[in-house]
C-alpha beads as a LAMMPS data file, in Angstrom:
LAMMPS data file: protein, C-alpha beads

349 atoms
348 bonds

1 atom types
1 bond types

-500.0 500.0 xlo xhi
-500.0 500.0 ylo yhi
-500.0 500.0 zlo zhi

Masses

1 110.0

Atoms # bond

1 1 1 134.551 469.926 -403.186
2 1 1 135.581 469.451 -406.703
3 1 1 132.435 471.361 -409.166
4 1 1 129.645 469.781 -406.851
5 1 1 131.377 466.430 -406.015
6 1 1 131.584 465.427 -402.629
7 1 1 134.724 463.879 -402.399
8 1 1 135.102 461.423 -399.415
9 1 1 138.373 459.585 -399.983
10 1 1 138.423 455.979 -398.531
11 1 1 142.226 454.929 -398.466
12 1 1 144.684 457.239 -397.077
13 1 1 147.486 455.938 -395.533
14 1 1 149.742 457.637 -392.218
15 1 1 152.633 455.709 -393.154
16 1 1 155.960 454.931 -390.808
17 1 1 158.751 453.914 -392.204
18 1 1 161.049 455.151 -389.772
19 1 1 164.279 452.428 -388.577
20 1 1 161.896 451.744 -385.022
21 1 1 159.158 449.991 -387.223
22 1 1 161.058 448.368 -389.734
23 1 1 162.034 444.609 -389.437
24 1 1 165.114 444.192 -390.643
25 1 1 165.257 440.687 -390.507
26 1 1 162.226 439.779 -392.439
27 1 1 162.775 441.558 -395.687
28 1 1 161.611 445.044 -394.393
29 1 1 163.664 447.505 -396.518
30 1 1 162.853 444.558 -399.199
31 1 1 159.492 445.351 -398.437
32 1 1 159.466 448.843 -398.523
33 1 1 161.407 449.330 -401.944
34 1 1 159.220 447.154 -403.654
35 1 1 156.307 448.918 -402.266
36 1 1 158.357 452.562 -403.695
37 1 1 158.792 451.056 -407.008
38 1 1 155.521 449.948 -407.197
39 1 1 154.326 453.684 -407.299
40 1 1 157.518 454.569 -408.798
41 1 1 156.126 452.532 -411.886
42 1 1 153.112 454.707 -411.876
43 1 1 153.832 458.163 -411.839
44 1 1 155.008 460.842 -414.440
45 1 1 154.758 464.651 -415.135
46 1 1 152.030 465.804 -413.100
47 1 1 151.526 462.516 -411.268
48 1 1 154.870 462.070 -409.231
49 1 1 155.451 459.428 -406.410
50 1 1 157.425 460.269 -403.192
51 1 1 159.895 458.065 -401.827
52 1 1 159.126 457.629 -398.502
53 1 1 161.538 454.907 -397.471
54 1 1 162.480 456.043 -393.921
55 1 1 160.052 458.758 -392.685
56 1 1 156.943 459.184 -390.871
57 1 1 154.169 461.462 -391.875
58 1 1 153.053 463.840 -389.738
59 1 1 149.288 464.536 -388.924
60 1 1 149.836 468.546 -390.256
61 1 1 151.417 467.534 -393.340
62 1 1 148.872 464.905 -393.844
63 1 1 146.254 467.588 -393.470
64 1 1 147.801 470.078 -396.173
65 1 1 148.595 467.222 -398.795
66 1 1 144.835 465.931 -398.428
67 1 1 142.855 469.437 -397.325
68 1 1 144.771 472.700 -398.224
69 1 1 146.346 471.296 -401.142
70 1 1 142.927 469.281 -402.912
71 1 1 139.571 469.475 -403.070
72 1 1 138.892 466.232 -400.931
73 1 1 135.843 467.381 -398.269
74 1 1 136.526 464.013 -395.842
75 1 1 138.664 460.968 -395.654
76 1 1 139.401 457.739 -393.743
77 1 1 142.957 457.042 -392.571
78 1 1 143.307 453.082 -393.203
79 1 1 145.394 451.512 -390.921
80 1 1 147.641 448.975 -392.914
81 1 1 148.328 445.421 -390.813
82 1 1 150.842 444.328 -393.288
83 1 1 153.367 442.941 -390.600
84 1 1 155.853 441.322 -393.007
85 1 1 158.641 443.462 -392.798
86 1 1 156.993 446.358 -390.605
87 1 1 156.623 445.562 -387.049
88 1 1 153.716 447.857 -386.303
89 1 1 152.398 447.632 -390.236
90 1 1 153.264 450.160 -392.915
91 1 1 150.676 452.447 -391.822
92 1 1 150.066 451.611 -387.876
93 1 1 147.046 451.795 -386.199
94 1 1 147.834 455.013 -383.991
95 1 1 149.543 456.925 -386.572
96 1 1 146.043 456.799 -388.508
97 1 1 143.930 457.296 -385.010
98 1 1 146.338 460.366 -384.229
99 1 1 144.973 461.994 -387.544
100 1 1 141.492 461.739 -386.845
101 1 1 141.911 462.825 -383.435
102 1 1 143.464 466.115 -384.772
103 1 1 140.520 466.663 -387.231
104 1 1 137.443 464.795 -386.368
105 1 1 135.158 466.679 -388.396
106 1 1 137.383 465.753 -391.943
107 1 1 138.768 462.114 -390.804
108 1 1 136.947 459.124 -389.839
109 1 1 139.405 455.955 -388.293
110 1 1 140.465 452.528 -389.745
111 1 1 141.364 450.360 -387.443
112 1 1 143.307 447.439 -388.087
113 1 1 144.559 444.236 -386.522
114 1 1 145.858 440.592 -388.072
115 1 1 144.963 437.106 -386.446
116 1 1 147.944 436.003 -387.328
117 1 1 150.507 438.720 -385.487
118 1 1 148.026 439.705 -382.590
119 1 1 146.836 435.792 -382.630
120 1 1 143.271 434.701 -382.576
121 1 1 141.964 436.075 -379.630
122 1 1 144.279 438.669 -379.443
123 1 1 142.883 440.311 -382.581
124 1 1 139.581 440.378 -381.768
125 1 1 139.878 442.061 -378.185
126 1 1 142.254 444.321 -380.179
127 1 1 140.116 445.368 -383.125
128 1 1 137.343 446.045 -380.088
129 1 1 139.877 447.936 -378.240
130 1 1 140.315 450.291 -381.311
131 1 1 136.310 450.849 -381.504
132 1 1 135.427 451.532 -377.947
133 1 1 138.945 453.636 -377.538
134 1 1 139.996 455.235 -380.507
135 1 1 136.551 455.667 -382.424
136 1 1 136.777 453.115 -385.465
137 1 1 134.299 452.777 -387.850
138 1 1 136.020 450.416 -390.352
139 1 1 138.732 448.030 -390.174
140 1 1 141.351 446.987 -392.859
141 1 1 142.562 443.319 -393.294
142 1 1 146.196 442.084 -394.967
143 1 1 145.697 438.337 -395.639
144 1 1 149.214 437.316 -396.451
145 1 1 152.238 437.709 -394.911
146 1 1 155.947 436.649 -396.330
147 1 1 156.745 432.880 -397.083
148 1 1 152.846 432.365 -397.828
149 1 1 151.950 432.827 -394.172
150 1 1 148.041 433.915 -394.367
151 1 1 144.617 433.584 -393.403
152 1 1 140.975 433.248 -394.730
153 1 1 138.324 435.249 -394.804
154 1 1 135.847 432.507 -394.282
155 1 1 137.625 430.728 -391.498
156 1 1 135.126 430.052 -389.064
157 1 1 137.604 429.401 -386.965
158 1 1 139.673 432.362 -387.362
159 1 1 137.835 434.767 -389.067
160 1 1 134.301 434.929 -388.128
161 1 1 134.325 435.492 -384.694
162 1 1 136.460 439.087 -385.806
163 1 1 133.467 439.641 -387.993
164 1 1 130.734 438.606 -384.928
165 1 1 132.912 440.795 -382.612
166 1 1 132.662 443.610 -385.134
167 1 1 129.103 443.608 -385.982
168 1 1 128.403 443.235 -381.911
169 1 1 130.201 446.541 -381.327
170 1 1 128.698 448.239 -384.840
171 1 1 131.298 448.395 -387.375
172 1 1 129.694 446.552 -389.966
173 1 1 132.265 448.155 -393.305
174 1 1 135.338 446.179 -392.944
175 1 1 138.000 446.245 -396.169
176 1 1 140.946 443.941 -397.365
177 1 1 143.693 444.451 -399.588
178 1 1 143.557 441.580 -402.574
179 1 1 146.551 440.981 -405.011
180 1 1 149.508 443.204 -405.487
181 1 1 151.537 440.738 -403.987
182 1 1 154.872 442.589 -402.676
183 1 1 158.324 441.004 -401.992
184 1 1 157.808 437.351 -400.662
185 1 1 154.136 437.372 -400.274
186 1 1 152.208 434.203 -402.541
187 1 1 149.897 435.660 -404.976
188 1 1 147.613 432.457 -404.762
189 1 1 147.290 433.644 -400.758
190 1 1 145.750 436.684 -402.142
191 1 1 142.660 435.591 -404.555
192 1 1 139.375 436.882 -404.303
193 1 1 137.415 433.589 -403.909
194 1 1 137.137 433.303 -399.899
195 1 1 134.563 436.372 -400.360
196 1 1 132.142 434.551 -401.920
197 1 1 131.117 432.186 -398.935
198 1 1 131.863 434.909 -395.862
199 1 1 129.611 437.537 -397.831
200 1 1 126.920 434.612 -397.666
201 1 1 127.269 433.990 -394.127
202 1 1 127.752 437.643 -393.355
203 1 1 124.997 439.337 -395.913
204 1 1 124.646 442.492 -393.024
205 1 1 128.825 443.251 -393.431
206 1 1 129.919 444.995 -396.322
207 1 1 132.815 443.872 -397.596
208 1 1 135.217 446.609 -399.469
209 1 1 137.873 445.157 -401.949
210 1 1 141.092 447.139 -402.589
211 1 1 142.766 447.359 -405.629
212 1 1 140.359 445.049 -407.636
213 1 1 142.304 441.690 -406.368
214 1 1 144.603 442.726 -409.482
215 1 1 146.119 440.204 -410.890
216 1 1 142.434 438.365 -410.229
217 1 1 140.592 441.353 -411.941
218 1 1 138.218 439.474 -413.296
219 1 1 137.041 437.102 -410.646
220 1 1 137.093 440.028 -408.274
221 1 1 134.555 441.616 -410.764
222 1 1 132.258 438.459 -411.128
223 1 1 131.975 437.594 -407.419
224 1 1 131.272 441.387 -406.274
225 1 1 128.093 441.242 -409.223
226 1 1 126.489 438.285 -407.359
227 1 1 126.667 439.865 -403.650
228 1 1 125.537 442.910 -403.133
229 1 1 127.458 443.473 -399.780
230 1 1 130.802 443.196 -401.326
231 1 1 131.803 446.602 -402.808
232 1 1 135.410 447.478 -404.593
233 1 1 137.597 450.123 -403.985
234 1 1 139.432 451.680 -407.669
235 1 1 142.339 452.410 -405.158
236 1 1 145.500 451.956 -407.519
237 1 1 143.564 451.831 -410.617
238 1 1 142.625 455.809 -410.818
239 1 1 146.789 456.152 -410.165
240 1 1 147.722 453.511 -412.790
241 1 1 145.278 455.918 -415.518
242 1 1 148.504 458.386 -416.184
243 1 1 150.788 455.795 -417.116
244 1 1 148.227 453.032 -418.610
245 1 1 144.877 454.823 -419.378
246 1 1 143.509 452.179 -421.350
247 1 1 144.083 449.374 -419.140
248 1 1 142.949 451.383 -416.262
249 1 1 139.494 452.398 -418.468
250 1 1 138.943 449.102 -419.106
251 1 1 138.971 447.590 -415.269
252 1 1 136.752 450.842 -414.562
253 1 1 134.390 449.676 -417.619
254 1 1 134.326 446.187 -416.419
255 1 1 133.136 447.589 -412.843
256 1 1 130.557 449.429 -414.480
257 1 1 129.185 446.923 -416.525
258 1 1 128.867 444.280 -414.210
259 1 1 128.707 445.955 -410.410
260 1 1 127.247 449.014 -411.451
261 1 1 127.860 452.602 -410.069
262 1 1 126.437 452.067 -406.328
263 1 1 129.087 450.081 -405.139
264 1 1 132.051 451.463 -406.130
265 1 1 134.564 453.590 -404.398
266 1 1 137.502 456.924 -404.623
267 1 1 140.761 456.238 -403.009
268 1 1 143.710 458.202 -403.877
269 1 1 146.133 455.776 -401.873
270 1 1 147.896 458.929 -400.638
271 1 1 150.482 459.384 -399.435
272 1 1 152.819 457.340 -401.650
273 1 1 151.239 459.678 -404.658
274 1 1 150.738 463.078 -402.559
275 1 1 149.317 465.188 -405.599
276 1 1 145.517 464.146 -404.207
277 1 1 144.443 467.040 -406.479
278 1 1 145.975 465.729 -409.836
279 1 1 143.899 462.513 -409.612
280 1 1 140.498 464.612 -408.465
281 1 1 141.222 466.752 -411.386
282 1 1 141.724 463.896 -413.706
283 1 1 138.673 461.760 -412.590
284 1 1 136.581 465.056 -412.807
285 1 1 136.835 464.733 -416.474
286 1 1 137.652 461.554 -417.370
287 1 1 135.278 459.993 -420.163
288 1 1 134.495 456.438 -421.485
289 1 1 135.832 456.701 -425.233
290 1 1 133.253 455.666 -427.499
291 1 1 135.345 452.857 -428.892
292 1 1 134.941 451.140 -425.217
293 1 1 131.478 451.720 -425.503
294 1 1 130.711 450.307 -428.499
295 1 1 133.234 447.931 -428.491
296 1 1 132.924 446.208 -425.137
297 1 1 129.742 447.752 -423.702
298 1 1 131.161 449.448 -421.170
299 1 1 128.970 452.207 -419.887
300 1 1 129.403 455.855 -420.118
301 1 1 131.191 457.722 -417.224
302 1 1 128.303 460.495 -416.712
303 1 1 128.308 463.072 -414.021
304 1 1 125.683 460.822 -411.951
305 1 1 127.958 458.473 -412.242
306 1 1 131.635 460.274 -410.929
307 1 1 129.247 461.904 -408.140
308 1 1 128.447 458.553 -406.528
309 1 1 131.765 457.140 -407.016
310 1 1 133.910 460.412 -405.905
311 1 1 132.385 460.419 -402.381
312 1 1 128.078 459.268 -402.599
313 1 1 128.803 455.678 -402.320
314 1 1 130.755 455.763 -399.077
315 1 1 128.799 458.406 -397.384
316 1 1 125.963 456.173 -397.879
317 1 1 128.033 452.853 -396.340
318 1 1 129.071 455.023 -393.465
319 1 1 125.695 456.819 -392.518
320 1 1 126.967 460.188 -393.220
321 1 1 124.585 462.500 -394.493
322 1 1 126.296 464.567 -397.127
323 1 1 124.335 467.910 -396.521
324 1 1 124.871 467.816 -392.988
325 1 1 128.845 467.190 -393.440
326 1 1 129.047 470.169 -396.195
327 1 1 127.354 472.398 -393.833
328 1 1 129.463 471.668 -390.514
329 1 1 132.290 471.685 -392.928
330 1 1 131.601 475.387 -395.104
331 1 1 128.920 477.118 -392.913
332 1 1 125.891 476.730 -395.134
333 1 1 125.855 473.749 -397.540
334 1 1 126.902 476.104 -400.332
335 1 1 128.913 474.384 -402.693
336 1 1 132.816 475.143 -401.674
337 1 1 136.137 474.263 -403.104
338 1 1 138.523 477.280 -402.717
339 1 1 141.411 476.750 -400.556
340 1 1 140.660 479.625 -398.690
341 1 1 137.492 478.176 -397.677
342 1 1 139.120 475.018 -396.580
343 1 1 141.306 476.879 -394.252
344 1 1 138.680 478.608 -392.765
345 1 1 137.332 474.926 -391.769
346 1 1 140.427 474.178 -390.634
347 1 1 140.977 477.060 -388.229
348 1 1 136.878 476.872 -387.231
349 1 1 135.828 480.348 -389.538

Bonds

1 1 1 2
2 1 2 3
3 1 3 4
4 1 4 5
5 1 5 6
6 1 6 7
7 1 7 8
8 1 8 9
9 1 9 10
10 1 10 11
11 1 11 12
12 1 12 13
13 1 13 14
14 1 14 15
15 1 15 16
16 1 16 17
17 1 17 18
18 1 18 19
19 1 19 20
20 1 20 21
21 1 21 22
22 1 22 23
23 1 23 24
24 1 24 25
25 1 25 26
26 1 26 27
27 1 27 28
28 1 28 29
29 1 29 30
30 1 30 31
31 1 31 32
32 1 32 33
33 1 33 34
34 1 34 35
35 1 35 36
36 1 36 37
37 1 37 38
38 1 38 39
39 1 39 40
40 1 40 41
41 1 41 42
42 1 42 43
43 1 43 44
44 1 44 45
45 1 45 46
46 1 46 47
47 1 47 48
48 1 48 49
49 1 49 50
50 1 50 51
51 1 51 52
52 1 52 53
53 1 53 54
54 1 54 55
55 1 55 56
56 1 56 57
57 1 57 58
58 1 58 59
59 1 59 60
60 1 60 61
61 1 61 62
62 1 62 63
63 1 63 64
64 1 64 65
65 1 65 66
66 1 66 67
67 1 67 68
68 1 68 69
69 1 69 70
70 1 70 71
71 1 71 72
72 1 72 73
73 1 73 74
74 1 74 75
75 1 75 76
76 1 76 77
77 1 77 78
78 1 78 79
79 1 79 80
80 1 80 81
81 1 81 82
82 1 82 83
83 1 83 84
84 1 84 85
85 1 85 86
86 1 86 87
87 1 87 88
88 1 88 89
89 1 89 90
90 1 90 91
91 1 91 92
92 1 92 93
93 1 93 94
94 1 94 95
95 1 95 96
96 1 96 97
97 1 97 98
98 1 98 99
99 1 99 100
100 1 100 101
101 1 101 102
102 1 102 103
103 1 103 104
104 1 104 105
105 1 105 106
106 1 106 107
107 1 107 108
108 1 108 109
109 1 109 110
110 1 110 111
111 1 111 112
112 1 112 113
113 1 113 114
114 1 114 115
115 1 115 116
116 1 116 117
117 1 117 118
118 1 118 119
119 1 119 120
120 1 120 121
121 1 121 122
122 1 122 123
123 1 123 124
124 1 124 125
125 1 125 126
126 1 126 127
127 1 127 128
128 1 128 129
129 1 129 130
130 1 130 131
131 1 131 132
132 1 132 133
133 1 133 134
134 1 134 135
135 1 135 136
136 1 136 137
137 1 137 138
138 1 138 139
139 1 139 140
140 1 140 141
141 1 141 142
142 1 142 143
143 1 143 144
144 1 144 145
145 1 145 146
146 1 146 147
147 1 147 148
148 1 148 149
149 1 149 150
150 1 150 151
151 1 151 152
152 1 152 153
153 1 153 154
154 1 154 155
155 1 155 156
156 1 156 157
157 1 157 158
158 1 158 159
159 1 159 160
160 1 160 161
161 1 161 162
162 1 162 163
163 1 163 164
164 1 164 165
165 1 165 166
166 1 166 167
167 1 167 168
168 1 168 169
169 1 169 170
170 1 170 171
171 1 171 172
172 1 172 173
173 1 173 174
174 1 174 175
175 1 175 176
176 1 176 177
177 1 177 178
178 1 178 179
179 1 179 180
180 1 180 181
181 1 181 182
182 1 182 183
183 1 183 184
184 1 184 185
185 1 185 186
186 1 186 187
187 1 187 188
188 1 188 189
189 1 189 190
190 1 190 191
191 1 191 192
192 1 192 193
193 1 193 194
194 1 194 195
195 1 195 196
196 1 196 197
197 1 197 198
198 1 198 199
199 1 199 200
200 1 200 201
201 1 201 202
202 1 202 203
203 1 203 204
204 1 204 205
205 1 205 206
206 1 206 207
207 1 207 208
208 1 208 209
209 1 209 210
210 1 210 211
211 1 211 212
212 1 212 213
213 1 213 214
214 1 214 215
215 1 215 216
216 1 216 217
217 1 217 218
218 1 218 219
219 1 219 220
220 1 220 221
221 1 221 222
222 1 222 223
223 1 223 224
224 1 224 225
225 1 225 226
226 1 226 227
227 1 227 228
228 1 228 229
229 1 229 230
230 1 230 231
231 1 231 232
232 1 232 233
233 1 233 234
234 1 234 235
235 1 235 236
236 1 236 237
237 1 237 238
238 1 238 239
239 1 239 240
240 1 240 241
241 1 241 242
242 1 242 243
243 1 243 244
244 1 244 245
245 1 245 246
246 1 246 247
247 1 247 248
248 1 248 249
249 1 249 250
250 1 250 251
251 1 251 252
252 1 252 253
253 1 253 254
254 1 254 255
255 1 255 256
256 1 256 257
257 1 257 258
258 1 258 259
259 1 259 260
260 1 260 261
261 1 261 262
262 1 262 263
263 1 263 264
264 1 264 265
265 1 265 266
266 1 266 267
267 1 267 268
268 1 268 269
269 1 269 270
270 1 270 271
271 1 271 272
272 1 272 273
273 1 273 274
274 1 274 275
275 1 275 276
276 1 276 277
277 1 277 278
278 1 278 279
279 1 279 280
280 1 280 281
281 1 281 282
282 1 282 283
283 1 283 284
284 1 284 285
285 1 285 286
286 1 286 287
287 1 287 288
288 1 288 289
289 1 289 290
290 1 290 291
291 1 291 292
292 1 292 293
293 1 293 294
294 1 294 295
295 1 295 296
296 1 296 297
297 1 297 298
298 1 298 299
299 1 299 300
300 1 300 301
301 1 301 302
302 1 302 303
303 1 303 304
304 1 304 305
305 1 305 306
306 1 306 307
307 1 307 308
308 1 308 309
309 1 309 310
310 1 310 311
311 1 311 312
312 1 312 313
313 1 313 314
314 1 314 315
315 1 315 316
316 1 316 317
317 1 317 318
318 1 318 319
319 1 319 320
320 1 320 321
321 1 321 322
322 1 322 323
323 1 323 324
324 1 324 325
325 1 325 326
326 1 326 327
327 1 327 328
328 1 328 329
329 1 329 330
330 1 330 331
331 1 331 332
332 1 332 333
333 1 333 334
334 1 334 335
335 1 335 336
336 1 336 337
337 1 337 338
338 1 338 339
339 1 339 340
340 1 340 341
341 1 341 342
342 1 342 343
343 1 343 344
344 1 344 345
345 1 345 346
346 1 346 347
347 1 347 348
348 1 348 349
């Protein structure tokens, strides 16, 4: 724990990057630079990006970047079925299962398939594959693919029997990356507005939103205040506040003032940024500045506020009772944060 924040971190990523997976034909090393300047754009002094072009993270170095090294209590490995340029995906299915498999008690599993690689029917016996075998309890959707290949949310066609099949087996949280087009990829394939209609039709799925469908910041905004299933993710945003702080406090204020606290969501989109503590430590005392509130209504950041968004929020999506978690994880529900502690829950202590 960071203080007495729970800190359940929804998007961390077992990438592979390794020659095997990469598609050199269709723009993979393309892919993957653009991805490595991306965060190369974002870091600084105390906030550095690693350029992972070419390896695979192992599950114990995963563990000590995310559990030995930062105060995070739990996490979910997202599986990343971005197949344009990565033949299993940046961050493949198993790499993410493997992780949760070697600590259940700290990592829950994001599955992830794509209609459009594992075809229509093929992704739905897939995604139910992942559930019944490997234990998911979320699944994470890429929409566009290079050359402005893509799909829809609300295709009934194509879509909604992966959300039927989902709800039928009892994953009912499923997550999609909006915007931040990379390398070929058509930004228009990547808008927000094909939530609007599936959240109607789907009102018992929850509908997570990475990233804040930047450039579409806005209209992401606007459509998650009208449906209360659709929730948004500040993955990206909480690692953009070291470089641009007051564009980053303003999409925060914007969430606030419109969404609310309930439905928002940490992710520390490790392991491109692997200093998981840095970003805990910064969102731990980040404030709304005055001028923000006065000038544009944006709410204050208050403690009640950080504690639902740190780790509340998503405990409460994934029926995880947070005193029951702190005392499997630390013994007796005290409130924990020293690394010593963390490798006692490690090794069982």
């Amino acid at each position: 724990m960071k203080d007495d924040f729970f800190v359940f971190d929804n998007a961390i990523h077992m990438y592979k990057l390794t020659e095997d997976n990469v598609d050199f034909q269709h723009g993979g090393i393309e892919r993957t630079n653009a991805l490595v300047e991306y965060a190369k754009k974002f870091s600084g002094p105390g906030y550095p990006y690693d350029d992972i072009t070419g390896r695979e993270l192992a599950v114990e170095d995963a563990y000590r970047l995310m559990f030995d090294e930062s105060d995070t209590d739990i996490a979910m490995a997202q599986t990343v079925p971005s197949h344009g340029g990565w033949k299993l995906g940046f961050s493949p299915a198993e790499n993410n299962w493997k992780l949760k498999e070697a600590y259940p008690d700290r990592v829950l599993f994001c599955g992830g398939v794509d209609p459009i690689t594992h075809g229509h029917y093929g992704a739905v016996n897939e995604a139910i594959r992942q559930i019944k075998e490997w234990g998911a309890v979320s699944f994470k959707f890429y929409q566009a693919h290079s050359g402005g290949v893509h799909w829809q949310i609300d295709d009934r066609q194509v879509a909604y029997p992966l959300w039927e099949a989902l709800l039928e087996n009892g994953v009912n949280n499923v997550q999609f990356h909006k915007g931040l087009a990379f390398n070929t990829q058509h930004i228009k394939d990547l808008q927000p507005y094909d939530l609007e209609r599936a959240a109607q039709d789907f009102p018992e799925m929850n509908f997570i939103v990475h990233h804040l469908g930047d450039p579409f910041i806005n209209e992401t905004i606007n459509i998650a205040a009208r449906y209360e299933n659709i929730h948004l993710a500040l993955t990206a945003w909480i690692n953009q506040y070291p470089v641009a702080p007051r564009a980053a406090l303003h999409a925060i204020g914007k969430c606030l003032m419109h969404v609310g606290p309930d439905r928002l969501l940490w992710g520390s989109e490790a392991f491109v940024w692997p200093k998981v503590q840095a970003y805990i430590d910064l969102f731990a005392g980040m404030e709304m500045p005055e001028d923000l509130q006065d000038g544009y209504g944006y709410p204050p950041l208050t403690h009640e506020v950080k504690a639902k968004i740190f780790g509340l929020n998503f405990a409460k999506l994934m029926g995880i009772d947070v005193d029951v978690k702190l005392k499997e994880l630390y013994g007796n529900g005290k409130k924990k944060g020293k690394k010593a502690t963390r490798k006692a829950a490690r090794h069982g202590k």
